[in-house]
C-alpha positions as CSV (number, residue, x, y, z in Angstrom):
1,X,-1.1,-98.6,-46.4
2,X,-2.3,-101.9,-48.0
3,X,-5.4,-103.1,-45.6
4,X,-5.7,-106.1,-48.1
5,X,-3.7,-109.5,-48.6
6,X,-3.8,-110.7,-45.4
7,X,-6.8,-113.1,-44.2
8,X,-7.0,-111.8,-41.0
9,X,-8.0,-108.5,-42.1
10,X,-11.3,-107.2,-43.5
11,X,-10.4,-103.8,-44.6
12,X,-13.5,-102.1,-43.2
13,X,-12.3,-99.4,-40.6
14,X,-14.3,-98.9,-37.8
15,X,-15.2,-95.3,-36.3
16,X,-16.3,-94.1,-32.7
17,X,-17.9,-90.3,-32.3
18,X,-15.6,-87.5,-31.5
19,X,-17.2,-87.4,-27.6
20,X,-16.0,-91.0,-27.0
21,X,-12.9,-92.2,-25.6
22,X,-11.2,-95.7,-25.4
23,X,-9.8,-96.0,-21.7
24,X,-8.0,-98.8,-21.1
25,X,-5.7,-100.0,-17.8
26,X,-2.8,-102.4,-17.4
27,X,-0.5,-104.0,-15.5
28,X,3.1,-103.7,-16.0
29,X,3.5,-106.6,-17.9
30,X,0.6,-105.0,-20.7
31,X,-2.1,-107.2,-19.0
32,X,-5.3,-105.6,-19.4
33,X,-6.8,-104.4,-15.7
34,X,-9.8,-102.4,-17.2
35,X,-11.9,-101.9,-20.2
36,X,-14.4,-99.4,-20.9
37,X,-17.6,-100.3,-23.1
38,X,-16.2,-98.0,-25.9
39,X,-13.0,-100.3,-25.8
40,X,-14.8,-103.3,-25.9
41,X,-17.1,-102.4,-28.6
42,X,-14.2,-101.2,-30.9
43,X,-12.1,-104.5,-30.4
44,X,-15.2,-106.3,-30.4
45,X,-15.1,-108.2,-27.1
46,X,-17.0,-107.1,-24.3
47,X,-15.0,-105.3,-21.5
48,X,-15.4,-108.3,-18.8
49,X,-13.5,-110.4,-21.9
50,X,-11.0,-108.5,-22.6
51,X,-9.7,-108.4,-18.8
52,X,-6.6,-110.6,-18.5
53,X,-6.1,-110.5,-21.9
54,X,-2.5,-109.0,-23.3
55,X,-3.2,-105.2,-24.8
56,X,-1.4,-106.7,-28.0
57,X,-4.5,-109.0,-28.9
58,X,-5.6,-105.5,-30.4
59,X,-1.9,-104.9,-32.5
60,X,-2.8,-104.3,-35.8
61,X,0.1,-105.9,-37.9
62,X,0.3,-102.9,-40.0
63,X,1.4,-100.7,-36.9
64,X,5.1,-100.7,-36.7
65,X,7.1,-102.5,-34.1
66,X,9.4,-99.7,-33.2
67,X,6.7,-97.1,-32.2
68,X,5.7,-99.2,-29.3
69,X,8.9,-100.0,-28.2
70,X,9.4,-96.0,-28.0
71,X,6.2,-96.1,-26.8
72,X,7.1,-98.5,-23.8
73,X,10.5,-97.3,-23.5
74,X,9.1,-93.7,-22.7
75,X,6.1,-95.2,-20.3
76,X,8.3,-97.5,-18.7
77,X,11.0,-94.1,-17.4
78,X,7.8,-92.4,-15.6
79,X,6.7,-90.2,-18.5
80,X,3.6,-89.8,-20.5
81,X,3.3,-90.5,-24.7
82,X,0.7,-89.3,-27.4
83,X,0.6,-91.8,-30.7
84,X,-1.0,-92.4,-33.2
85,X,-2.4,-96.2,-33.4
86,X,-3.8,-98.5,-36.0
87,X,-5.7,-100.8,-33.8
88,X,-7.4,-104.2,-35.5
89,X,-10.8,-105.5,-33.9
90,X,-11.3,-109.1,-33.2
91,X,-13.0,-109.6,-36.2
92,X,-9.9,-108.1,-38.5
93,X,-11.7,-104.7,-38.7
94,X,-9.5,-101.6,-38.1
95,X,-9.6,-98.3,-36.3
96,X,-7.0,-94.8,-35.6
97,X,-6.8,-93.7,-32.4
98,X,-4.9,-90.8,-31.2
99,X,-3.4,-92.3,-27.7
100,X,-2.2,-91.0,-24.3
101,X,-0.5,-94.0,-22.3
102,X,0.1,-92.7,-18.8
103,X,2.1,-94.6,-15.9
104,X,0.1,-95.2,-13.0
105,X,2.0,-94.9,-9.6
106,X,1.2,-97.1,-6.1
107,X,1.7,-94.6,-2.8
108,X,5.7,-95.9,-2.9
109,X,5.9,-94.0,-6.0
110,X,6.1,-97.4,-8.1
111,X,5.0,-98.0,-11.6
112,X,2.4,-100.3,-11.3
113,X,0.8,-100.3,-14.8
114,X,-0.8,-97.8,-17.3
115,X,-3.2,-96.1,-18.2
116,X,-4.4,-95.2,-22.0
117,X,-7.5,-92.7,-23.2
118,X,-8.1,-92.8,-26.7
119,X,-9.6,-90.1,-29.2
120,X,-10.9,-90.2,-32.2
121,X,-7.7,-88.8,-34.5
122,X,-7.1,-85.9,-37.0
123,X,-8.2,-87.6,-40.3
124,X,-6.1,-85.4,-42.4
125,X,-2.8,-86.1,-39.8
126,X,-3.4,-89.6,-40.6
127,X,-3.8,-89.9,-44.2
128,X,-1.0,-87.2,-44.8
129,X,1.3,-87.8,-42.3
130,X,0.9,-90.9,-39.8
131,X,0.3,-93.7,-42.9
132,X,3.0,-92.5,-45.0
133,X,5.8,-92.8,-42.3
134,X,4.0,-95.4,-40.5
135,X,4.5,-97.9,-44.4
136,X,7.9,-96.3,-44.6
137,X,8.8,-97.4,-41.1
138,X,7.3,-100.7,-42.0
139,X,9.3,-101.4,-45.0
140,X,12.2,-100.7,-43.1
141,X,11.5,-103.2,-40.5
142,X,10.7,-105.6,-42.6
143,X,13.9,-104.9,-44.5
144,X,16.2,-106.9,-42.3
145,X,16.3,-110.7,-41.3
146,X,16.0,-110.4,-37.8
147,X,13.0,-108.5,-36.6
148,X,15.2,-107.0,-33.9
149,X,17.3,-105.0,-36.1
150,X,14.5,-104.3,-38.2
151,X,12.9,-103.1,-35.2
152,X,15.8,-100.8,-34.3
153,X,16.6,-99.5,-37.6
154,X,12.7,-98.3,-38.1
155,X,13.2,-96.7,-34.5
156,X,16.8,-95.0,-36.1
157,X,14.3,-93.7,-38.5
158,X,11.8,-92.4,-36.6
159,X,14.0,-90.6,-34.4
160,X,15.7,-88.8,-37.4
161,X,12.2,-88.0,-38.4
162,X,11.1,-86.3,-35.7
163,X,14.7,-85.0,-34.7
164,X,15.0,-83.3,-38.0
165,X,12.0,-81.1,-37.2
166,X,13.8,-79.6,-33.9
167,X,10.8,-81.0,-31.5
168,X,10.8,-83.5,-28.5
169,X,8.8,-86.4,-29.6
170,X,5.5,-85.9,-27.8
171,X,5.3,-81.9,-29.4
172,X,6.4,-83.3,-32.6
173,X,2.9,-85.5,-32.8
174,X,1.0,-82.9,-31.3
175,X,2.3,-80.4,-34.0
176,X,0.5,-82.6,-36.8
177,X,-2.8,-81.6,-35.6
178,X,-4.0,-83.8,-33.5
């Protein structure tokens, strides 16, 4: 995957130690609730600043569009998701995280945002596995004129993928190694 070309990136990838982990809380709407100082320090705002701020102002435009929308489509029915995310910092730095985006519940049994830890990821899962589909998921997208269908045919994609190796989505990324 091509870290290079665009202005807003850098190229230099950023690392946290295996014993960390990036917590972060929303609302429904993806409005960050809570930051921890890992968080912060990765995206490079402090936690206080990144409060109030859309979890997207951390999207990495190499990620493909169509793994978050499974991602919010599976969060959004009650049910927890592992991925694997190229974040980009503030400063157009990068980091891999291995995510788990949980629903949080009020005492009516409403969603009433989420909740995401993040470790550090398999190194090997993500140069073998996560970059190759991730670039081929990207060219797809960006094969159509209308980022919708784009969106939806990469998604197509990804669930033949993961279909084709007879496991639900969630064991499938687990079974890389992560």
């Amino acid at each position: 995957m091509q870290l290079y070309g665009n202005p807003d990136l850098t190229g230099t990838e950023r690392y946290f130690d295996k014993d960390e982990v990036i917590v972060s809380k929303t609302d429904t709407k993806g409005i960050i609730t809570y930051a921890n100082r890992t968080f912060g320090r990765l995206a490079g705002m402090t936690p206080q600043q990144a409060v109030g701020k859309n979890h997207n102002i951390i999207r990495h435009p190499h990620m493909p569009r169509c793994v978050f929308k499974l991602l919010w489509d599976t969060i959004s029915q009650g049910h927890e998701i592992f991925a694997y995310v190229i974040n980009r910092s503030l400063n157009g730095d990068h980091y891999w995280v291995l995510a788990h985006v949980t629903p949080s519940y009020n005492k009516a049994g409403e969603i009433v945002g989420y909740h995401s830890n993040r470790r550090v990821p398999n190194r090997e899962v993500i140069d073998t596995a996560i970059i190759p589909l991730y670039s081929s998921l990207l060219e797809i997208e960006k094969s159509h004129e209308s980022p919708k269908e784009g969106m939806m045919a990469g998604l197509n994609k990804a669930v033949e993928v993961i279909g084709g190796s007879g496991k639900e989505y969630n064991h499938f990324i687990m079974s890389l190694g992560g």
